[in-house]
MARPA-559598 format. One record per residue (C-alpha): residue number from 0; residue in one letter; x, y, z. Coordinates in steps of 0.05 Angstrom, whole numbers, plus 5000, padded with zeros to 4 digits. Layout:
! MARPA-559598
+-----+----+------+------+------+
:   i : aa :    x :    y :    z :
+-----+----+------+------+------+
: NUM :  A :    X :    Y :    Z :
...
+-----+----+------+------+------+
//
This chain:
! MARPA-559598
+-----+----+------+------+------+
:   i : aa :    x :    y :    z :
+-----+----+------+------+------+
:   0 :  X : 2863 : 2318 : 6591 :
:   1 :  X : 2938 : 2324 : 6571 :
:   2 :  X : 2966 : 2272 : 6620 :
:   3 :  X : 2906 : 2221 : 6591 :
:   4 :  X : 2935 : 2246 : 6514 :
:   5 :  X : 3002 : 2253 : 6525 :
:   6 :  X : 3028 : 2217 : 6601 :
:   7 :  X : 3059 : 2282 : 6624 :
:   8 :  X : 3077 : 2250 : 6688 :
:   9 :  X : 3109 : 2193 : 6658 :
:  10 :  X : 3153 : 2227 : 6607 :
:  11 :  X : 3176 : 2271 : 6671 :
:  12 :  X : 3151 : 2337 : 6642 :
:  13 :  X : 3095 : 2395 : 6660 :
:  14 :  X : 3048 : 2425 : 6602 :
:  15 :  X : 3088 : 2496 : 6611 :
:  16 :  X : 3154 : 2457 : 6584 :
:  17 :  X : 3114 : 2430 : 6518 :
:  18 :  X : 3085 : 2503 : 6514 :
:  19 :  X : 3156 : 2524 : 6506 :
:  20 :  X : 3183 : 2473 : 6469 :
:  21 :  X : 3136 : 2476 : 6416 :
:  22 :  X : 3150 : 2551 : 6409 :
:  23 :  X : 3218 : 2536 : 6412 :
:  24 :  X : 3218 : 2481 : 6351 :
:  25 :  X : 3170 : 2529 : 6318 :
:  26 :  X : 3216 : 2588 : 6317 :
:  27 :  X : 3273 : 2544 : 6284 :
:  28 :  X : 3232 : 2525 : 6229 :
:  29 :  X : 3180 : 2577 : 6208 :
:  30 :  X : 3229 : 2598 : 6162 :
:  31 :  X : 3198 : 2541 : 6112 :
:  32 :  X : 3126 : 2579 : 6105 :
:  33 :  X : 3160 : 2630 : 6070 :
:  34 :  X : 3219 : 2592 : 6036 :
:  35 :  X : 3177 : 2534 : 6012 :
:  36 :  X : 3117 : 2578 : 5972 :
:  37 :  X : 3180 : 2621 : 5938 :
:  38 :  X : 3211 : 2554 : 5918 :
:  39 :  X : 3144 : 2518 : 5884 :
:  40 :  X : 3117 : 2581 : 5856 :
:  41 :  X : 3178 : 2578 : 5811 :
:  42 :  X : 3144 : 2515 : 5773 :
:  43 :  X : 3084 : 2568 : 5753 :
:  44 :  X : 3055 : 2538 : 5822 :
:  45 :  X : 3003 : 2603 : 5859 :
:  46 :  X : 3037 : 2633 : 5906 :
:  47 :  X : 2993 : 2631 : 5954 :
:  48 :  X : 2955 : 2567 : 5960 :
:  49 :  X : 3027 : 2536 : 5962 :
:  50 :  X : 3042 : 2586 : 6028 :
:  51 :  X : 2970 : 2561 : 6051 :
:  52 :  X : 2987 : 2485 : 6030 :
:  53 :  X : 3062 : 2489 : 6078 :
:  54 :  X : 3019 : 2521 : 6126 :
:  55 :  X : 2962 : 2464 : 6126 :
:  56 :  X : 3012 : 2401 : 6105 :
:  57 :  X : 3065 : 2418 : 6173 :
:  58 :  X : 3000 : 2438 : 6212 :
:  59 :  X : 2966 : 2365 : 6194 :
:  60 :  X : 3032 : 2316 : 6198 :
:  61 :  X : 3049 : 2354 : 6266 :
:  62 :  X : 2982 : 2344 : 6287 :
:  63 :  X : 2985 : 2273 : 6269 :
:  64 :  X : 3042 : 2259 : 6303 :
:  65 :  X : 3042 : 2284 : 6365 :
:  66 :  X : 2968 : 2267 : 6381 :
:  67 :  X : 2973 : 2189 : 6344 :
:  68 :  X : 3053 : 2172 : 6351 :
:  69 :  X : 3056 : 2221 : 6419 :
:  70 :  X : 3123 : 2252 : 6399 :
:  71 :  X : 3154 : 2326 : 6406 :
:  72 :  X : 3178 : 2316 : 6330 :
:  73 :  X : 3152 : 2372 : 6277 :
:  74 :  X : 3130 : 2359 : 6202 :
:  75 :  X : 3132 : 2404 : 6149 :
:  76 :  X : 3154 : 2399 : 6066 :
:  77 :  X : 3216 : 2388 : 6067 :
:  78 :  X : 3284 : 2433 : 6040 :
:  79 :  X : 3318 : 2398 : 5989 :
:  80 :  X : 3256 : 2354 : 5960 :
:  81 :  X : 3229 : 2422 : 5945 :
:  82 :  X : 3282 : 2446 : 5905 :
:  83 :  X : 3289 : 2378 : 5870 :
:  84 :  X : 3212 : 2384 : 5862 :
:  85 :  X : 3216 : 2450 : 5820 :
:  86 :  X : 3289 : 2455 : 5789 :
:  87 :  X : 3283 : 2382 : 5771 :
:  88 :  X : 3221 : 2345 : 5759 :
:  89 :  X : 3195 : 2415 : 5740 :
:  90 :  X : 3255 : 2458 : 5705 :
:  91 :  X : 3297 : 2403 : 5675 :
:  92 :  X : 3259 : 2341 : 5662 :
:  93 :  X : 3200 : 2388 : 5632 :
:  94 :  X : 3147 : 2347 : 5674 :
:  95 :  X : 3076 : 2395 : 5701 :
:  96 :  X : 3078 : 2399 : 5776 :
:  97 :  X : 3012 : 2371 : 5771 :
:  98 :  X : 3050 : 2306 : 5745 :
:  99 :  X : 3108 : 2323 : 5806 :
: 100 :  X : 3052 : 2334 : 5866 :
: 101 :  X : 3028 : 2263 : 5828 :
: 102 :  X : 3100 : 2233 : 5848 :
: 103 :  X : 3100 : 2257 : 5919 :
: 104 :  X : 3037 : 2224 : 5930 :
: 105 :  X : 3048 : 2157 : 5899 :
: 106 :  X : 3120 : 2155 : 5940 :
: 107 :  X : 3077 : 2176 : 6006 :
: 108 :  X : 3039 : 2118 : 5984 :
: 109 :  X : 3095 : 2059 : 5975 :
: 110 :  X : 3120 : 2097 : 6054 :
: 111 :  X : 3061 : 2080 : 6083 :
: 112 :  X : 3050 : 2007 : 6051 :
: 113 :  X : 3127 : 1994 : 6081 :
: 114 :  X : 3110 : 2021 : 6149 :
: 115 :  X : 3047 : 1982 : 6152 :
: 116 :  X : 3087 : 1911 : 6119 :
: 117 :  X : 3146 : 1923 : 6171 :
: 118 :  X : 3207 : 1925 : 6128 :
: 119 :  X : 3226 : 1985 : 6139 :
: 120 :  X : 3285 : 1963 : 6180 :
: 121 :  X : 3310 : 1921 : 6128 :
: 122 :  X : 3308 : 1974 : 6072 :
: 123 :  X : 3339 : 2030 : 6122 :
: 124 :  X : 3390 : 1986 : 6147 :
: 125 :  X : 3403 : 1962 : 6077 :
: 126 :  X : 3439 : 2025 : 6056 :
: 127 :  X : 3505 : 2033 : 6064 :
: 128 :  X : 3523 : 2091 : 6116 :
: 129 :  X : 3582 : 2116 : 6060 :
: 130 :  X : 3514 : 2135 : 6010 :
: 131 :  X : 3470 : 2156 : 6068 :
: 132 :  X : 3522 : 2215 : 6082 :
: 133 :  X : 3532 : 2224 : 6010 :
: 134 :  X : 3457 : 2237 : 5999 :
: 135 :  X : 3452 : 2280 : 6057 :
: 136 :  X : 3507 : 2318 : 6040 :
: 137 :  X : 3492 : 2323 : 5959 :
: 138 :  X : 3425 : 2357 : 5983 :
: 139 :  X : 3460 : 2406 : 6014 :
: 140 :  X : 3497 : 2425 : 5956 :
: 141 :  X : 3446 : 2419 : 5910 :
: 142 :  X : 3409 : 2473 : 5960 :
: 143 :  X : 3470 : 2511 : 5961 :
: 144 :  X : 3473 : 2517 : 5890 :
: 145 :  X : 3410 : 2545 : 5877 :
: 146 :  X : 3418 : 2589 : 5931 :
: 147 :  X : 3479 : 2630 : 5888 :
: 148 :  X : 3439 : 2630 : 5837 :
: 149 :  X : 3379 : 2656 : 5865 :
: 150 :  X : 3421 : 2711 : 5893 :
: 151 :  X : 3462 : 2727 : 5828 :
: 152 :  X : 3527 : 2704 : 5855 :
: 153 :  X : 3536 : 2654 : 5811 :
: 154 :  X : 3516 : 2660 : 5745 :
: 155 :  X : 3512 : 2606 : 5671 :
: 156 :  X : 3571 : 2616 : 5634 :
: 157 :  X : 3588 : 2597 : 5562 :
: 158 :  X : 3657 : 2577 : 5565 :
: 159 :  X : 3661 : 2549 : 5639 :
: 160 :  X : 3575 : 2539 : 5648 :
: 161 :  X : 3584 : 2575 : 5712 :
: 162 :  X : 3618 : 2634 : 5732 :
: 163 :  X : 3622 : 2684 : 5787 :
: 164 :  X : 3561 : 2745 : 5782 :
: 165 :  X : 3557 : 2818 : 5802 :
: 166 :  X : 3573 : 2806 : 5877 :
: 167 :  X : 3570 : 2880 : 5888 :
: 168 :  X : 3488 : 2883 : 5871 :
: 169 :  X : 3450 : 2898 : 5935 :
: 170 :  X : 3414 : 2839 : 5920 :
: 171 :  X : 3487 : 2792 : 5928 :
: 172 :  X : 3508 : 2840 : 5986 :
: 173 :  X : 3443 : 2831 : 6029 :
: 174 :  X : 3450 : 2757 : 6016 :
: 175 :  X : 3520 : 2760 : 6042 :
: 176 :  X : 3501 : 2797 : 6095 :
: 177 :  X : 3433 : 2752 : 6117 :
: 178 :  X : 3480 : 2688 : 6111 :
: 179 :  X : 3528 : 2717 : 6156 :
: 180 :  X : 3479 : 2737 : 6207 :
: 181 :  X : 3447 : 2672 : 6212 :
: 182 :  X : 3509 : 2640 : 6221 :
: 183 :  X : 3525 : 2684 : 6277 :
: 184 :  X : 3460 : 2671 : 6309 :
: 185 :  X : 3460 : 2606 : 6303 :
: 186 :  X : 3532 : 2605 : 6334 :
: 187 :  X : 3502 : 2643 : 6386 :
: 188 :  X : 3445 : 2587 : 6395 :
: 189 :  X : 3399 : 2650 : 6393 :
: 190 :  X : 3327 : 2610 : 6377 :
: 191 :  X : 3297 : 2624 : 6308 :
: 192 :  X : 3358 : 2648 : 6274 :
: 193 :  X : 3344 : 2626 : 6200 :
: 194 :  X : 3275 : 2666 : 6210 :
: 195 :  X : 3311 : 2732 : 6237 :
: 196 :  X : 3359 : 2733 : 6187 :
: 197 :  X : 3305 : 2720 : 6133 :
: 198 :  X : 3268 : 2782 : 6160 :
: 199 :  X : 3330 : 2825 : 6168 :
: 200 :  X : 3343 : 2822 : 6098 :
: 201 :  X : 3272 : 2829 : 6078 :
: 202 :  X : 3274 : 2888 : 6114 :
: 203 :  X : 3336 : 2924 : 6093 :
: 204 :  X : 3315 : 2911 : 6022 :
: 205 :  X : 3247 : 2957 : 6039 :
: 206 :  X : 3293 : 3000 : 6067 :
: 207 :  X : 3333 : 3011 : 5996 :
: 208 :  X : 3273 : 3011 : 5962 :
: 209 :  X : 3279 : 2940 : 5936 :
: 210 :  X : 3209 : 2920 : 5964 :
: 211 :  X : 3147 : 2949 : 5976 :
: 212 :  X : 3114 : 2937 : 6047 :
: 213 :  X : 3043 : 2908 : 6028 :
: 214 :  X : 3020 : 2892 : 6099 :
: 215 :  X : 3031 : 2840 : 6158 :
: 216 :  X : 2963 : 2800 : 6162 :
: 217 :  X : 2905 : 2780 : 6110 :
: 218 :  X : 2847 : 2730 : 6100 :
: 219 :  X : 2882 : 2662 : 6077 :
: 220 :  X : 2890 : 2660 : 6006 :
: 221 :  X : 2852 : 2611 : 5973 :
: 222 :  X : 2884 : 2542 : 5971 :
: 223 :  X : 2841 : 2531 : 5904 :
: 224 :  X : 2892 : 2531 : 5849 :
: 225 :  X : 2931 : 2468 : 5872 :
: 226 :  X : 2873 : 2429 : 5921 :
: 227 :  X : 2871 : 2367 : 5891 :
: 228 :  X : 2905 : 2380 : 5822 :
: 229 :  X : 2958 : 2328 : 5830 :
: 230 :  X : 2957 : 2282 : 5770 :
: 231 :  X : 2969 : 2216 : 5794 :
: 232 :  X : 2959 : 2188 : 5717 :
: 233 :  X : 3004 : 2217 : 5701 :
: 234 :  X : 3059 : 2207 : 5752 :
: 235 :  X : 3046 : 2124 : 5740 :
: 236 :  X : 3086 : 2141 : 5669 :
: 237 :  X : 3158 : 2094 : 5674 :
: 238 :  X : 3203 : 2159 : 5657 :
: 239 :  X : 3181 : 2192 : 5724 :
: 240 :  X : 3192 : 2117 : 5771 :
: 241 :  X : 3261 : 2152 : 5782 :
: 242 :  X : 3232 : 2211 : 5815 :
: 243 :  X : 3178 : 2171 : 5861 :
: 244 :  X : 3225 : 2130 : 5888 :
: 245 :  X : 3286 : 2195 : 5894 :
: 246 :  X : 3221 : 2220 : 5933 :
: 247 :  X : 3221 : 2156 : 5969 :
: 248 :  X : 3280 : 2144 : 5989 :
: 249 :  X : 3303 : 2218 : 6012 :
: 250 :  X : 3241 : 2217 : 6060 :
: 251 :  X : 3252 : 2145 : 6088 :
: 252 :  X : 3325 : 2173 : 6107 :
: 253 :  X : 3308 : 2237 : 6136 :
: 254 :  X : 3243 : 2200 : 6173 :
: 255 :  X : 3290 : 2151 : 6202 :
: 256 :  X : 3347 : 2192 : 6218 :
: 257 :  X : 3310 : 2244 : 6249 :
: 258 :  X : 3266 : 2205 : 6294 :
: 259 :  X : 3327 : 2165 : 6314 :
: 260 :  X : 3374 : 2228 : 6330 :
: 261 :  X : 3315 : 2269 : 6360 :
: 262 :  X : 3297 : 2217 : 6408 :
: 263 :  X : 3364 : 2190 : 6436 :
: 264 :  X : 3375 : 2264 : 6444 :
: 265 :  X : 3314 : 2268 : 6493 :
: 266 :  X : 3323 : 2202 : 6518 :
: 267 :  X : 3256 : 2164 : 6487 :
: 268 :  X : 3297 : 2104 : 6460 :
: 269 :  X : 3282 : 2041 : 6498 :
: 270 :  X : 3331 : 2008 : 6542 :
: 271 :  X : 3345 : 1969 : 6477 :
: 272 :  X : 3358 : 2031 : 6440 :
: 273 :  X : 3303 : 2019 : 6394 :
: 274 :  X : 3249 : 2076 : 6389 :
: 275 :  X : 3169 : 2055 : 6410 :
: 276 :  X : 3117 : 2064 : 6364 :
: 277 :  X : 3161 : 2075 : 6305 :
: 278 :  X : 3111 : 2048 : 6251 :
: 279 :  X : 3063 : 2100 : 6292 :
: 280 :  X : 3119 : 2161 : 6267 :
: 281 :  X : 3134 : 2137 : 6208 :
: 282 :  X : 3060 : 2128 : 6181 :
: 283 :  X : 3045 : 2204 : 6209 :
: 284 :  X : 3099 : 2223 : 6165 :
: 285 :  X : 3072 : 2177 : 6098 :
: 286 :  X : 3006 : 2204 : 6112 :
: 287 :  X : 3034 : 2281 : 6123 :
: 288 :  X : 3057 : 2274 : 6051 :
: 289 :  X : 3001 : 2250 : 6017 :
: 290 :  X : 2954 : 2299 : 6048 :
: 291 :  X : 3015 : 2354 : 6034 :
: 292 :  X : 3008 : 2329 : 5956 :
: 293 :  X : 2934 : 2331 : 5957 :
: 294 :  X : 2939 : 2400 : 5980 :
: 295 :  X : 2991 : 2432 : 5935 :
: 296 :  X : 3066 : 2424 : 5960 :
: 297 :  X : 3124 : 2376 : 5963 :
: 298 :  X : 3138 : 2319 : 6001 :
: 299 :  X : 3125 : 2331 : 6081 :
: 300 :  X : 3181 : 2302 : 6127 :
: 301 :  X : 3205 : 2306 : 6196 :
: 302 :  X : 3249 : 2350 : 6213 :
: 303 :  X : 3312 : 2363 : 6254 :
: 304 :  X : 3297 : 2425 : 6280 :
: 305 :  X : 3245 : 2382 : 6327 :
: 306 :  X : 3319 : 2377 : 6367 :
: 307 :  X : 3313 : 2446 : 6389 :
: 308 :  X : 3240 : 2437 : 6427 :
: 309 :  X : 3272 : 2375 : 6456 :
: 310 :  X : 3329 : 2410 : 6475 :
: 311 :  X : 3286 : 2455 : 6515 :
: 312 :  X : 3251 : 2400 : 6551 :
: 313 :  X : 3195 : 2374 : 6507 :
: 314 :  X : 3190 : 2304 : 6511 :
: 315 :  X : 3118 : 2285 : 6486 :
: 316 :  X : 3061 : 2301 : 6432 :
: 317 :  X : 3042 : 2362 : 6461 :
: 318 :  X : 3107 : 2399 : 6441 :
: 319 :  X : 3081 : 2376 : 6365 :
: 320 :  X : 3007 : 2408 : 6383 :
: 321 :  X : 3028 : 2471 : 6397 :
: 322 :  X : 3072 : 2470 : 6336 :
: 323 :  X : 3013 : 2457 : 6294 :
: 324 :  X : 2974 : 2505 : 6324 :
: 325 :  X : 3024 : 2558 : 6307 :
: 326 :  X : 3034 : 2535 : 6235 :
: 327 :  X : 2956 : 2547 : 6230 :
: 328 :  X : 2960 : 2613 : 6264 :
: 329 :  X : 2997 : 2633 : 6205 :
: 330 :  X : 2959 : 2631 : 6151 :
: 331 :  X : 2937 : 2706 : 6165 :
: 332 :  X : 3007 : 2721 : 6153 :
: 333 :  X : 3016 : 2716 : 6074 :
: 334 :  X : 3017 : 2797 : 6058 :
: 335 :  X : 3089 : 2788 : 6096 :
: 336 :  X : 3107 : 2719 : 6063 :
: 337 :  X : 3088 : 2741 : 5989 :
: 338 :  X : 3127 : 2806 : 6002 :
: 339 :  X : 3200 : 2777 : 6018 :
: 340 :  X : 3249 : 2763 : 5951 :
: 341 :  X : 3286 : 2706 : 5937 :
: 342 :  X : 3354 : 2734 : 5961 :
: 343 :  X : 3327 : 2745 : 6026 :
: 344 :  X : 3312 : 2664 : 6035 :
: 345 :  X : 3372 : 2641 : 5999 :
: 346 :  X : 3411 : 2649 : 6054 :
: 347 :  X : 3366 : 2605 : 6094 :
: 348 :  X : 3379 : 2550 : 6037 :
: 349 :  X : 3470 : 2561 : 6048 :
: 350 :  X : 3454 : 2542 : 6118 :
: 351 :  X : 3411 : 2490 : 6109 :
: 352 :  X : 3466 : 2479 : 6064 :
: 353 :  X : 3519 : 2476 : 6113 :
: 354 :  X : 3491 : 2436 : 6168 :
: 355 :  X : 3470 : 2380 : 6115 :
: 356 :  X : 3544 : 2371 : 6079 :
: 357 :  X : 3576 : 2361 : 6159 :
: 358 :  X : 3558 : 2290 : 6145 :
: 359 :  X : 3612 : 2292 : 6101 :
: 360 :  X : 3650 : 2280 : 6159 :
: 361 :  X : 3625 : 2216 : 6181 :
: 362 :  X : 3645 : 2174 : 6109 :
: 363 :  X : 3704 : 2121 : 6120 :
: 364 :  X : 3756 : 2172 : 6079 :
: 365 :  X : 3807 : 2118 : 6087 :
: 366 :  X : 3771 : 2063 : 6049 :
: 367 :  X : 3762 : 2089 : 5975 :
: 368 :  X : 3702 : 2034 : 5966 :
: 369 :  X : 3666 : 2077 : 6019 :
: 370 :  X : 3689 : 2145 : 6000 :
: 371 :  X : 3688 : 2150 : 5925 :
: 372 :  X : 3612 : 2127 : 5915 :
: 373 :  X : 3585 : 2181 : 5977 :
: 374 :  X : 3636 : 2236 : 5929 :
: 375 :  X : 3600 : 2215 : 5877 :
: 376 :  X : 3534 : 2220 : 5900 :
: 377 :  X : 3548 : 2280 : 5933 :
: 378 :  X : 3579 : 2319 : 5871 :
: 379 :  X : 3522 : 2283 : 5818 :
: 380 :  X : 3462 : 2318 : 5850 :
: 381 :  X : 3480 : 2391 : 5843 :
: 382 :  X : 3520 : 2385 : 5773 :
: 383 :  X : 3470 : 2349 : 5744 :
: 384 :  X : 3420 : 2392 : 5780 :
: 385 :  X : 3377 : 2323 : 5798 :
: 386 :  X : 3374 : 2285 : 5873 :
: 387 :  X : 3349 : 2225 : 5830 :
: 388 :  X : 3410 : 2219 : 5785 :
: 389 :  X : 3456 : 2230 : 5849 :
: 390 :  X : 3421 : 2171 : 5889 :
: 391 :  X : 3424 : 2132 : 5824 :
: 392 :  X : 3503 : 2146 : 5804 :
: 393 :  X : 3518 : 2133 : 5879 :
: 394 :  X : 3484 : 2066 : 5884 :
: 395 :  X : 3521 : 2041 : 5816 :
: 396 :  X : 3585 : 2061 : 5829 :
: 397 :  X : 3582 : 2028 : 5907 :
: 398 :  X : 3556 : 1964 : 5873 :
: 399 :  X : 3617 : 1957 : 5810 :
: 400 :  X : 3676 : 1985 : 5860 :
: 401 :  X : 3649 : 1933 : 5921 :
: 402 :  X : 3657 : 1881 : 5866 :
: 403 :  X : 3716 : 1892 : 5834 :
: 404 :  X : 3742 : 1904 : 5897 :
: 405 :  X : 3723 : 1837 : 5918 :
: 406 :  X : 3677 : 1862 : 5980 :
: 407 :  X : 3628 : 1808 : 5965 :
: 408 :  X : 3603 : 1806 : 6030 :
: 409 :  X : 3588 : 1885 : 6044 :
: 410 :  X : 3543 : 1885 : 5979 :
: 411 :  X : 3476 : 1867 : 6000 :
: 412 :  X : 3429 : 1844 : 5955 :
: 413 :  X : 3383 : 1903 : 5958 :
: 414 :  X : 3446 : 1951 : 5939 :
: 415 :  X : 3460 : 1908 : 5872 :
: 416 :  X : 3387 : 1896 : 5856 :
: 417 :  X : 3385 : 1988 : 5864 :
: 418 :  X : 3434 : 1990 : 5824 :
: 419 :  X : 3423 : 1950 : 5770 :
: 420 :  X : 3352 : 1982 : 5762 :
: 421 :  X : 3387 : 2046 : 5752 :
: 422 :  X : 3438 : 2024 : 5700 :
: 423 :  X : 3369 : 1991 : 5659 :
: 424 :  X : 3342 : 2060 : 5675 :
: 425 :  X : 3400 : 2100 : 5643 :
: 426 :  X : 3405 : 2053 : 5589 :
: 427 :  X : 3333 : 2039 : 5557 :
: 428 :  X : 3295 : 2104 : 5591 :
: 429 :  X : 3341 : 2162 : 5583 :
: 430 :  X : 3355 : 2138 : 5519 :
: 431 :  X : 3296 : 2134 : 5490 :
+-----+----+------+------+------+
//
């Protein structure tokens, strides 16, 4: 049954590498069924029917694609849209996360429609590298941002609107001390180190007193509260277009750029480079985050942690299966997700954190008409506490500098039209 599903043979694998792969790729990001429900609950979200919603969205995407797209690459909500999600949409632009779940859907929607009409390609290879790295990296301090805060290192300050907190609290010293551990770990290439460092602090803080133990497994909570209570009405209001395409576009990025990096890593790319069945991957994915809205969390994407299972040898849709599986076996586990504080997975979010701002690296610093928009983007997202107004900032500046500059032929027409959608936007909707 698994070489008719899967071609074993052909992919030069057994079943007992999958088996370990998918525990592998598991380990390295189970850290999101406990990270993701602390996030959303901060909107007024239940607790836990969003841990049961991570659980069920990953569980259903993976599913999805390993068994329809037959690849060893893992879904599950996504670090970064989450925060944007709740601090954003949520905190700062005052919208319900009805309205928000509404958004996710509708721009899971408009990624399936591209996959299906096949321009894909030209939208992904439309962007300029410079604001690709910039996003990336502008997640990554827009995640490490609210993970000071959620720890009380940094603090809102009246004079300077941030300053430095009580860093001697056991609350910023355990935080310290998980973020350092992971790091270490992860230096070490010891598997699952984000979700042993999570756990380490969670457990030192019982230790103090800082927690109270209230058991390892349950019954699922119910996933009633947010089942179907995204407002899609709602989310069709023109103030919120910003968001579903932010949505959009940080998904269709991460998609691409995962599937790309994951598969030349375990050699899947054809002998023109390009990767088979990639409508088949990137509809799992559009159709992960639609049934993710439907249940009660934020957008569902792939995710680079797949690398790790791949790493160990898995090299087809079985590697996803058993990653689903294990995403369902935990929904008996919510006593121990509802149980650990938000200092314990902030420093989960700093190294998320990390990894995402290396692309930094990768922008042209020599040519200011590269550089200056992905800085801009980059810096936009987590002082203006919004991914959307990053993306948008980023694509006007690239568009006015490339002109003035007289770069005519490295603006594209998609770029200019982006941009100039955003300026209306700023002008006539922010306004009002």
């Amino acid at each position: 049954m698994f070489e008719k599903l899967f071609q074993l043979q052909a992919h030069g694998t057994t079943a007992r590498k999958e088996v370990i792969a998918g525990i592998t790729t598991f380990l390295t990001m189970a850290y999101i069924i406990v990270v993701n429900p602390s996030i959303l609950s901060a909107t007024g979200m239940d607790f836990g029917a969003v841990f049961v919603a991570t659980c069920l969205a990953a569980a259903i995407g993976t599913l999805i694609m390993g068994l329809w797209a037959n690849y060893p690459i893992a879904l599950a909500p996504g670090m970064g849209l989450n925060a944007f999600f709740s601090f954003t949409v949520v905190g700062s632009m005052g919208y319900s996360w009805q309205v928000a779940l509404g958004a996710v859907f509708l721009s899971g929607v408009l990624f399936f429609l591209l996959s299906i009409l096949r321009v894909r390609e030209w939208i992904i290879n439309s962007i300029p590298m410079s604001l690709r790295f910039g996003i990336s990296a502008g997640i990554g301090f827009f995640l490490a941002l609210i993970a000071l805060k959620n720890a009380g290192v940094v603090v809102d300050h009246p004079a300077t609107l941030v300053g430095l907190g009580d860093i001697k609290t056991p609350e910023a010293l355990l935080f310290f001390g998980g973020f350092v551990l992971i790091c270490a770990l992860s230096f070490r290439q010891i598997t699952g180190s984000v979700m042993i460092g999570i756990i380490a602090v969670t457990l030192a803080a019982m230790a103090l007193g800082l927690v109270e133990f209230q058991g390892l497994v349950s019954a699922p909570p119910s996933l009633a509260p947010t089942f179907m209570q995204l407002d899609i009405a709602g989310a069709l209001n023109v103030g919120i277009i910003s968001v579903i395409f932010a949505f959009l576009f940080v998904d269709l990025f991460d998609t691409s750029g995962t599937l790309i990096g994951a598969a030349h890593k375990g050699g899947l790319l054809d002998k023109d480079g390009k990767l088979p069945r990639l409508g088949r991957a990137l509809m799992s994915d559009s159709v992960a985050t639609m049934s993710g809205a439907a249940l009660g969390t934020s957008t569902t994407t792939s995710y680079v942690e797949s690398t790790a299972g791949i790493a160990a040898g898995g090299r087809t849709g079985l590697t996803a299966v058993v990653v689903a599986l294990l995403f369902l076996a935990c929904l008996v586990l919510s006593p121990l997700a509802s149980v650990i504080p938000a200092y314990a997975t902030a420093p989960a979010l700093l190294y998320v954190a990390v990894l995402m701002a290396s692309g930094l690296k990768q922008i042209e610093w020599d040519d200011i008409t590269e550089s200056a928009p992905a800085l801009i983007t980059a810096l936009a997202m987590p002082l203006t506490f919004s991914i959307a107004n990053g993306i948008a900032l980023g694509f006007i500046t690239y568009a006015i500098l490339k002109a003035l500059a007289g770069r005519w032929s490295q603006l594209n027409a998609s770029v200019a039209l982006i941009a100039v959608l955003f300026i209306l936007k700023f002008i006539f909707l922010d306004a009002a």
